[in-house]
C-alpha positions in Angstrom: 281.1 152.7 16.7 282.0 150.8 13.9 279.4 150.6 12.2 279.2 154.8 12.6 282.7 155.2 10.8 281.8 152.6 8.2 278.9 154.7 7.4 280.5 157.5 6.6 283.1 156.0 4.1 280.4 154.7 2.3 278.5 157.6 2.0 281.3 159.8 1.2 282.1 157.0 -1.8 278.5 157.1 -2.7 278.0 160.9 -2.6 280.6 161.4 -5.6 279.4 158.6 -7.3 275.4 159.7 -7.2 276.8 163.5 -8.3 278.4 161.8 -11.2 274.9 159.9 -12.4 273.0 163.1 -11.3 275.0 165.1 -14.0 274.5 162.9 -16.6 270.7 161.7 -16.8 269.3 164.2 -14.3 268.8 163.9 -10.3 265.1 162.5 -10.4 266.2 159.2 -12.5 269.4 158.4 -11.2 268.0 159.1 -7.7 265.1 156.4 -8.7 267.4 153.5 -10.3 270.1 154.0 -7.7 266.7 153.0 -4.8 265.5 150.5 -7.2 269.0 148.4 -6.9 269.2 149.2 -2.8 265.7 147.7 -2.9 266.5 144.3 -4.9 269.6 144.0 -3.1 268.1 144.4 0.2 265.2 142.9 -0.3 267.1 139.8 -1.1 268.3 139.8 2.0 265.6 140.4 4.2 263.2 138.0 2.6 266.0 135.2 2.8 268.1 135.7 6.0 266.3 139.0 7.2 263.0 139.3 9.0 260.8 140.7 5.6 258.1 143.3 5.8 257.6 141.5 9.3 257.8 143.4 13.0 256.0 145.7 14.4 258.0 148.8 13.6 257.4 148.3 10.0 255.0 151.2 9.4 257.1 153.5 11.1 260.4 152.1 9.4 258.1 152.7 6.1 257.5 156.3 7.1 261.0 156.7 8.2 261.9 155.8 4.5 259.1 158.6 3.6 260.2 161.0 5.2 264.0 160.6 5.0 265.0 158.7 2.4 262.2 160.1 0.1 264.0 163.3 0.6 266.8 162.5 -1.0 265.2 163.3 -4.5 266.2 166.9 -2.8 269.5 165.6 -2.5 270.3 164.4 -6.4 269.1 167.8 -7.1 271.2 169.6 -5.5 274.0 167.4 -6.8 274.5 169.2 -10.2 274.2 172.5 -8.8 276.6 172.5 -5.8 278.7 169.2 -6.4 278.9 166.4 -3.9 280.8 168.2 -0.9 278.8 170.8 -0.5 275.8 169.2 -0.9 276.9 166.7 1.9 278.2 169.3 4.0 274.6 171.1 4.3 273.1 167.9 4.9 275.3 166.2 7.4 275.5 169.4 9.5 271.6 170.4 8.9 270.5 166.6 9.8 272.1 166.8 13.2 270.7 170.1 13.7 267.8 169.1 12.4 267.7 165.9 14.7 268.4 167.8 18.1 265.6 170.4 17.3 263.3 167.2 16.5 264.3 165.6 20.2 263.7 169.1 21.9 260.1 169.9 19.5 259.2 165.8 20.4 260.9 165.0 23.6 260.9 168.3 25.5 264.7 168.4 25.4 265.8 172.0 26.3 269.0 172.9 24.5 271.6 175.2 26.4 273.5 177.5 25.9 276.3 175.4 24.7 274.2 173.7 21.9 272.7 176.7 20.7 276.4 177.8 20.1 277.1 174.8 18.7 274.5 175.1 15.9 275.6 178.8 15.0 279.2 177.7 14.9 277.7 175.1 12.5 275.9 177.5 10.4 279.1 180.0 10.3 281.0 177.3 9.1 278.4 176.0 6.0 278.6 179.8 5.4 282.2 180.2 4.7 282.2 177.0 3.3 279.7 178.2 0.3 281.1 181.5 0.6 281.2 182.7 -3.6 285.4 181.9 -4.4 287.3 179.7 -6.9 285.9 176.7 -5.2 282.6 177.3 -6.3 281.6 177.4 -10.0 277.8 177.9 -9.7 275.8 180.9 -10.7 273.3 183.1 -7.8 270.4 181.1 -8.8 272.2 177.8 -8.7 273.7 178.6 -5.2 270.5 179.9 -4.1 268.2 176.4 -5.7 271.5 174.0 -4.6 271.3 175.3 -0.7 267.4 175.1 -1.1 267.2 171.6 -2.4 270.1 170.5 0.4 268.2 172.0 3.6 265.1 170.3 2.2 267.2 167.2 2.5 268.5 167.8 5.7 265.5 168.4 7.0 264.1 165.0 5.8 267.3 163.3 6.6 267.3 164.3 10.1 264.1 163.3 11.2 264.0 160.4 9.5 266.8 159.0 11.9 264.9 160.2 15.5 261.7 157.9 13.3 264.5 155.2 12.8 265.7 154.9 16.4 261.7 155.2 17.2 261.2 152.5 14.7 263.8 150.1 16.7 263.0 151.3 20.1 259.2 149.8 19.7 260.6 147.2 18.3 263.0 146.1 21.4 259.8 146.6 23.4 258.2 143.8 21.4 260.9 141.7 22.0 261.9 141.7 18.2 265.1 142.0 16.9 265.3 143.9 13.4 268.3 143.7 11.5 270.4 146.6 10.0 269.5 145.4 6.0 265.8 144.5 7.4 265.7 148.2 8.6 267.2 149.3 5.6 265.1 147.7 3.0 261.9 148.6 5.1 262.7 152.1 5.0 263.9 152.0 1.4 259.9 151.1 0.4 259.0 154.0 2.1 261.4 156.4 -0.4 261.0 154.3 -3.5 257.2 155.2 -3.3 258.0 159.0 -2.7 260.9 158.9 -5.3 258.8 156.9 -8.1 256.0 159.3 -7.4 258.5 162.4 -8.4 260.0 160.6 -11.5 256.5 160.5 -13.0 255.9 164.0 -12.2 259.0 164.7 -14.1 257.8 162.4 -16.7 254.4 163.6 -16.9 256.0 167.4 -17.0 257.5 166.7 -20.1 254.7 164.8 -22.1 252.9 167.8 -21.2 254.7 170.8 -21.9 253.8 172.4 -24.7 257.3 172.4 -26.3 259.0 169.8 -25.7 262.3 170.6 -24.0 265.6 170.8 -26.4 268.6 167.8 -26.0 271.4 168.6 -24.1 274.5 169.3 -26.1 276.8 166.7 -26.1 276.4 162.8 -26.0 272.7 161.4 -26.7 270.5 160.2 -23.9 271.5 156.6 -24.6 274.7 157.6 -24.6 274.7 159.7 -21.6 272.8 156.2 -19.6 275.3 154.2 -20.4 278.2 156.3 -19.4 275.9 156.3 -15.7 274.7 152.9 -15.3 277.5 152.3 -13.4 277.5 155.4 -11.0 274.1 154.6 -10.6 274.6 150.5 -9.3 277.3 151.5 -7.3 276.0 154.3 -5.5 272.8 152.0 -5.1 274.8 149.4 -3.6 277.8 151.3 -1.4 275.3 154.1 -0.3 271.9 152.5 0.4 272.5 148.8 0.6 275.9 148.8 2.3 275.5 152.6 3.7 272.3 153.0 4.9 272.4 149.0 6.6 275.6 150.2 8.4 273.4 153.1 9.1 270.7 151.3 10.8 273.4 148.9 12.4 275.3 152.0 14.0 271.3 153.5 15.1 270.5 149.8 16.7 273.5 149.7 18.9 274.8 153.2 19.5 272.8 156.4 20.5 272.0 158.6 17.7 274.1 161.7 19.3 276.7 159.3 18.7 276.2 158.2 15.0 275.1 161.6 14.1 279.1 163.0 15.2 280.6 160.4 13.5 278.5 160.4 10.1 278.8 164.1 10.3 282.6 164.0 9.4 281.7 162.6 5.8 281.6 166.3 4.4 285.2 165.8 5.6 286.1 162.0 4.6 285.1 163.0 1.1 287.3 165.4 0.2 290.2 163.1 -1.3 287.4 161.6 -3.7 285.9 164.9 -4.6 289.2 165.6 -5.7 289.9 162.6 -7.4 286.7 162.2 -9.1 285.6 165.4 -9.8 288.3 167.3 -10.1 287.0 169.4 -7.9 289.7 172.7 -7.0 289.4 173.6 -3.0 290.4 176.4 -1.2 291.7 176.9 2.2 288.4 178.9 3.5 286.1 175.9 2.2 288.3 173.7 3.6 288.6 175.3 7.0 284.2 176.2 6.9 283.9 172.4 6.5 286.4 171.6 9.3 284.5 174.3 11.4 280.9 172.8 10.4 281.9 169.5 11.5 283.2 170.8 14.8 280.7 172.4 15.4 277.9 169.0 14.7 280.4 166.7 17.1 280.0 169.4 19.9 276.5 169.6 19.1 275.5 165.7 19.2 278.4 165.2 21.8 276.3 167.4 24.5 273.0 166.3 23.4 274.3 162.6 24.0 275.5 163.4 27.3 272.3 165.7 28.8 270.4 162.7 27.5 272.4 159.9 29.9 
């Protein structure tokens, strides 16, 4: 349980800090350095204290990381586009949807009536919390490429925890005991190989185009990577090193209905610092859609926890 609500204060710090590097270099970098710290830092850890690239889960923690921390290159690019609560908001709520559907597709778990209710309340709630107002600054296409890039995310995000609790499930069976960091940083290999594979796309992209694209306004590039450097370290060490080994911790020890309620109020936890940070002006009906979202996950993962005893 700890471990659960320690997640989500990390995340919801990390969330305004990777929107912050995401606006200044551009989602696919920021989203690459930021892994590239988590991976040093954890790595560290394993190698000395941990258990390495040892255990017999570690393929399926490295496809874990594939699948669901490689999606968050969908993640820093929704960052720009919808800012960090609303980005977190989708993805909290459409990883625990996304996780019961993968138990029912996986497990045969039959959702009832309750659950299915739970998921529309969940969806009403993202709704009128993206609902067009003050709150929300983006243009059509922008709300419409920001949701996109989020559900992509969520989708990623949520199946990559059922593969995590897989990954440590085989493991106990083994008789080995993995480690929260170890889990972490064995996963993280996974998404820095997806997310270094998108940043030379990107780069590749550019050296290609015909007319090579025109500077933003503003600060240079050098300018603009030293002003994010720091957003990029932190977010790289409270989100994935700190976060996601909290993460794993909370997976190892508590059933994933459970982590996924808790984790789920981070749309909610990071309000104050999406305030603070980002100066970000909310209204009372994005407010209440994210109260109404997270509602809606706790009943959701609450039930699923309970027909699963």
């Amino acid at each position: 349980m700890l471990a659960a609500l320690l997640t989500t204060v990390l995340w919801a710090v990390s969330a305004v800090c990777g929107s912050r590097s995401a606006r200044l270099v551009g989602g696919t970098e920021a989203n690459f350095w930021r892994l590239v710290c988590a991976t040093l830092l954890l790595g560290a850890w394993a190698h000395l204290f941990g258990q390495g690239l040892g255990g017999v889960s570690f393929p399926l923690f490295v496809f874990s990381g594939i699948v669901g921390v490689g999606a968050d290159f969908f993640l820093f690019q929704s960052y720009p586009l919808l800012g960090a609560r609303l980005t977190i908001l989708i993805i909290q709520c459409g990883a625990a949807l996304t996780g019961a559907v993968v138990e029912w597709l996986w497990q045969g778990t039959r959702l009832t009536v309750w659950q299915i209710a739970a998921g529309a309340t969940v969806l009403a709630g993202v709704a009128l919390a993206l609902a067009p107002g003050k709150h929300l600054t983006a243009t059509p296409r922008e709300l419409r490429s920001g949701i996109a890039f989020s559900a992509l995310a969520a989708l990623g995000n949520g199946w990559g925890a059922v593969l995590s609790r897989r990954a440590f499930a085989l493991a106990g069976k083994a008789g080995q005991n993995i480690d929260g960091p170890t889990a972490a940083y064995q996963r993280l290999l996974g998404g820095l190989i997806v997310a270094g594979v998108c940043l030379l796309i990107v780069a590749g992209r550019r050296a290609l185009a015909p007319v090579p694209p025109a500077p933003p306004a503003g600060a240079s590039r050098a300018e603009r990577w030293r002003q994010a450097w720091p957003w990029v370290v932190v977010t790289g060490f409270v989100g994935q090193t700190l976060g996601v080994s909290c993460y794993q911790w909370a997976l190892k020890t508590t059933a994933t209905g459970m982590v996924l309620a808790i984790t789920s109020t981070a749309p909610l936890v990071i309000i104050p610092f999406s305030s603070i940070m980002e100066g970000e002006k909310m209204t009372r009906r994005s407010i209440c859609g994210g109260i109404l979202a997270v509602l809606g996950v706790i009943v959701l993962v609450t039930m699923a926890a309970n027909s699963g005893k």
